[in-house]
N, C-alpha and C positions, 0 to 999 in steps of 0.2 A: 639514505633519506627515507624516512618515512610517511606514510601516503595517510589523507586523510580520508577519513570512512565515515559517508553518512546515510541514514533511511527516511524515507516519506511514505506515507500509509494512507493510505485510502478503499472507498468501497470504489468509485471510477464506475459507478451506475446509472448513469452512461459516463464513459469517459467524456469531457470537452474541455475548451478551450482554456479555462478557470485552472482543472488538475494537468494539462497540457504546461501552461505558461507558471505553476509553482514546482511541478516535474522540471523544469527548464532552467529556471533561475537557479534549485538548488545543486543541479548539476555544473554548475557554473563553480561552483562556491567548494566541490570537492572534486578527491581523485576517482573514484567511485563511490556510486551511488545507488542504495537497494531501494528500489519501487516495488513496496509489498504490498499486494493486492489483499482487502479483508476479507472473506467469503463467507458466509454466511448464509443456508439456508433456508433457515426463515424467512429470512428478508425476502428471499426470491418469493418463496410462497404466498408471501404478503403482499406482493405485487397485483395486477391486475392482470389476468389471464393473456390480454394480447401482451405484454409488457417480459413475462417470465421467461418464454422462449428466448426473449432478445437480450438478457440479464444471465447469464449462464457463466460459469468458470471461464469455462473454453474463450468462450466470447472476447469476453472481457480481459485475458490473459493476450490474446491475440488481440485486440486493439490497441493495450499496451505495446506488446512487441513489437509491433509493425511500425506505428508513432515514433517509439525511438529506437529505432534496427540501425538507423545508420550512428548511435554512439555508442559507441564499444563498455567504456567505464559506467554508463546504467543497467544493472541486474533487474529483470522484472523475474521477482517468483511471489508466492503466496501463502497467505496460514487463512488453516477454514477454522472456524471461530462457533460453528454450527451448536456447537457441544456448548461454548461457555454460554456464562451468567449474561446477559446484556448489562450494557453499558447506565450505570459507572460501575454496578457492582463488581463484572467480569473483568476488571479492567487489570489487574494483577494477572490473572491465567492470561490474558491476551497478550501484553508486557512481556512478562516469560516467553511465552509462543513466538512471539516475532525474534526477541533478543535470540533464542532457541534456535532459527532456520538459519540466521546468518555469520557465517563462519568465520567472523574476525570483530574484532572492537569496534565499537562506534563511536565515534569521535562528537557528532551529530547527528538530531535528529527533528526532522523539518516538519512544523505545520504548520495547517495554514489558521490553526482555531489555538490563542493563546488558552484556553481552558482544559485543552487537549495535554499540554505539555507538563502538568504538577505530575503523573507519575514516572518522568523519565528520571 
């Protein structure tokens, strides 16, 4: 029997309760599930000074894991996206990138913005 594979993406800057509860639901709906962090650092830089420190890879890879450490079948890893084109241009190299990190077929793939979903 074959297991069904899906991912959800987000930047999770700050994580809460919104990326929490669509992290949850689509976990619900497969056998595993990849939570791929977007990283980007622009973004960070373009933040506000107090704000940058607390926006960091580490950070935010570790608020993920910790959130769902007790579900075995959620993957949290990440693609830094630093390099591409911003969004919609970059939206192919990013596409690539993500499909690129995870190491089996995707059955699904979850968001929460239908406008988000024309390049899968």
């Amino acid at each position: 029997m074959s297991s069904k594979v899906g991912v959800i993406t987000g930047k999770f800057a700050p994580l809460h309760s919104g990326h929490i509860y669509a992290i949850t639901e689509a976990a619900t709906q497969v056998d595993k599930l990849y939570v791929v962090l977007s990283y980007d650092q622009k973004f960070v830089d373009g933040l506000e000074p107090r704000l940058r420190g607390k926006m960091t890879l580490k950070k935010r890879l570790l608020w993920l894991k910790r959130t769902f450490s007790n579900l075995d079948h959620i993957k949290i890893i990440f693609v830094d996206e630093t390099d591409f084109k911003s969004y919609p241009e970059g939206v192919e190299e990013w596409t690539a990138a993500v499909k690129g990190i995870i190491p089996e077929n995707l059955d699904v793939w979850f968001s929460s913005e239908p406008e988000y979903t024309w390049w899968i």
